[in-house]
KOLKEKOL-72450 format. One line per field, with one value per residue (C-alpha): residue number from 1; residue in one letter; z, y, x. Coordinates in Angstrom, 3 decimals. Layout:
N
num = c(NUM/...)
residu = c(A/...)
c3 = c(Z/...)
c2 = c(Y/...)
c1 = c(X/...)
//
This chain:
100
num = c(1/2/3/4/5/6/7/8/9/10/11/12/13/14/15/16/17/18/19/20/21/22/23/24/25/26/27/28/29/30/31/32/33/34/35/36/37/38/39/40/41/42/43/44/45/46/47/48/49/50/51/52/53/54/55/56/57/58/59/60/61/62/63/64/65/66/67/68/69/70/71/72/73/74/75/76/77/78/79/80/81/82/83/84/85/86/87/88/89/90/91/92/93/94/95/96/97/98/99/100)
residu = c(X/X/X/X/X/X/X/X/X/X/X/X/X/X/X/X/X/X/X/X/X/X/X/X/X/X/X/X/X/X/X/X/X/X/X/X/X/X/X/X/X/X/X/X/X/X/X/X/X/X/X/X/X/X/X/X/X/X/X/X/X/X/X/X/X/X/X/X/X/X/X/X/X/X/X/X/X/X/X/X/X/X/X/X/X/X/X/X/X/X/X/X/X/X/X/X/X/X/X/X)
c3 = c(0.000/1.012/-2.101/-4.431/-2.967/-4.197/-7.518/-7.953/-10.343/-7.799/-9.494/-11.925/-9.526/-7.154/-7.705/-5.671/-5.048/-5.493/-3.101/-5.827/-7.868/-8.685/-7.635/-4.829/-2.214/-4.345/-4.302/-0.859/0.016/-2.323/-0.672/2.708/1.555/-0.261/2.755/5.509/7.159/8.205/7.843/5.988/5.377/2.257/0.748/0.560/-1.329/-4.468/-6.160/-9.046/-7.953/-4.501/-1.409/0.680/3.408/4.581/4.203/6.976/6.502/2.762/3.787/6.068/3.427/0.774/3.483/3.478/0.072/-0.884/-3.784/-5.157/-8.048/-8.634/-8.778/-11.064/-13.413/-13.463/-13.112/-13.467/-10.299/-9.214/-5.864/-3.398/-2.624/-6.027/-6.747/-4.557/-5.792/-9.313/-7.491/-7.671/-4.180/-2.635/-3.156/0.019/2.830/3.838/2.314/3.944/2.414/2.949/5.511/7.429)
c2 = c(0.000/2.563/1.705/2.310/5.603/6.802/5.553/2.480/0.207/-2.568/-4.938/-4.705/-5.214/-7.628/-11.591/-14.182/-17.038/-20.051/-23.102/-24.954/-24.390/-27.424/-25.327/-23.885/-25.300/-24.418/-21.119/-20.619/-22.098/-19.830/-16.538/-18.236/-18.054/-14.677/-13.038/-14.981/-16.432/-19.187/-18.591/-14.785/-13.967/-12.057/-9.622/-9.863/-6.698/-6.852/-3.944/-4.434/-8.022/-6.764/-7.739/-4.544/-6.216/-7.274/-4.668/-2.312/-1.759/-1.145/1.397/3.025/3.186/4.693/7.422/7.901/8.485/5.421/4.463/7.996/7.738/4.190/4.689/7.878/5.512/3.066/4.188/8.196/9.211/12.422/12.617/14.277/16.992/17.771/17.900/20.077/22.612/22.211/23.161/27.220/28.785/29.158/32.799/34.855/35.114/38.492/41.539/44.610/48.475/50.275/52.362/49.761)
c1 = c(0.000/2.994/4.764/1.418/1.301/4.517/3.225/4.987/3.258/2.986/0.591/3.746/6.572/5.874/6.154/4.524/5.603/3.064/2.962/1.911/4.799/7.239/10.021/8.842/11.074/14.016/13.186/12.605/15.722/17.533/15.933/16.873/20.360/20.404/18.851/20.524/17.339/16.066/12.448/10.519/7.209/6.140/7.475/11.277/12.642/15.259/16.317/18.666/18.801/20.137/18.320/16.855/14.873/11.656/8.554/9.504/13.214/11.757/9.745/12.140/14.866/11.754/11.035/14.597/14.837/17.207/15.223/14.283/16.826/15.467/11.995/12.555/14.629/12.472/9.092/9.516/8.718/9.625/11.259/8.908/11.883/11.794/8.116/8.166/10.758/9.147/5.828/4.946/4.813/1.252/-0.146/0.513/-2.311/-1.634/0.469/0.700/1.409/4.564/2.853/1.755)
//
């Protein structure tokens, strides 16, 4: 849900992995490995085929803006530091005359 509000495409991103699957097993036990655990739950993070983490140190290291260049690469999103530089400054509320 986080991710889809940054705009990811995350019905394009994400991969589940099926129980049913003949090679289920073996790919469990190769994420095991990669990550360094014995057991995970769902979802395991890879970015450029690196492992980030489980969901929250995903989201910790989005809010910290360690995938801003990726997700503008990949999906054009426009880092919310520069969105908001690109955005025009909000009318003043109050102005006052010289005199004043």
């Amino acid at each position: 849900e986080d991710l889809k509000k940054r705009g990811v495409p995350v019905q394009d991103v994400f991969e589940k992995l099926d129980k049913a699957w003949p090679q289920y097993q073996s790919l469990k036990a190769q994420l095991q490995r990669i990550m360094g655990k014995q057991q995970f739950s769902f979802p395991q993070t890879f970015v450029r085929g690196v492992y980030q983490g489980d969901y929250d140190e995903v989201i910790a290291k989005a809010d910290g803006g360690a995938f801003a260049d990726f997700f503008q690469e990949q999906f054009g999103i426009v880092p919310p530091a520069a969105a908001d530089a690109q955005a025009p400054a909000p009318p003043r509320a109050i102005a006052f005359d010289d005199d004043f």
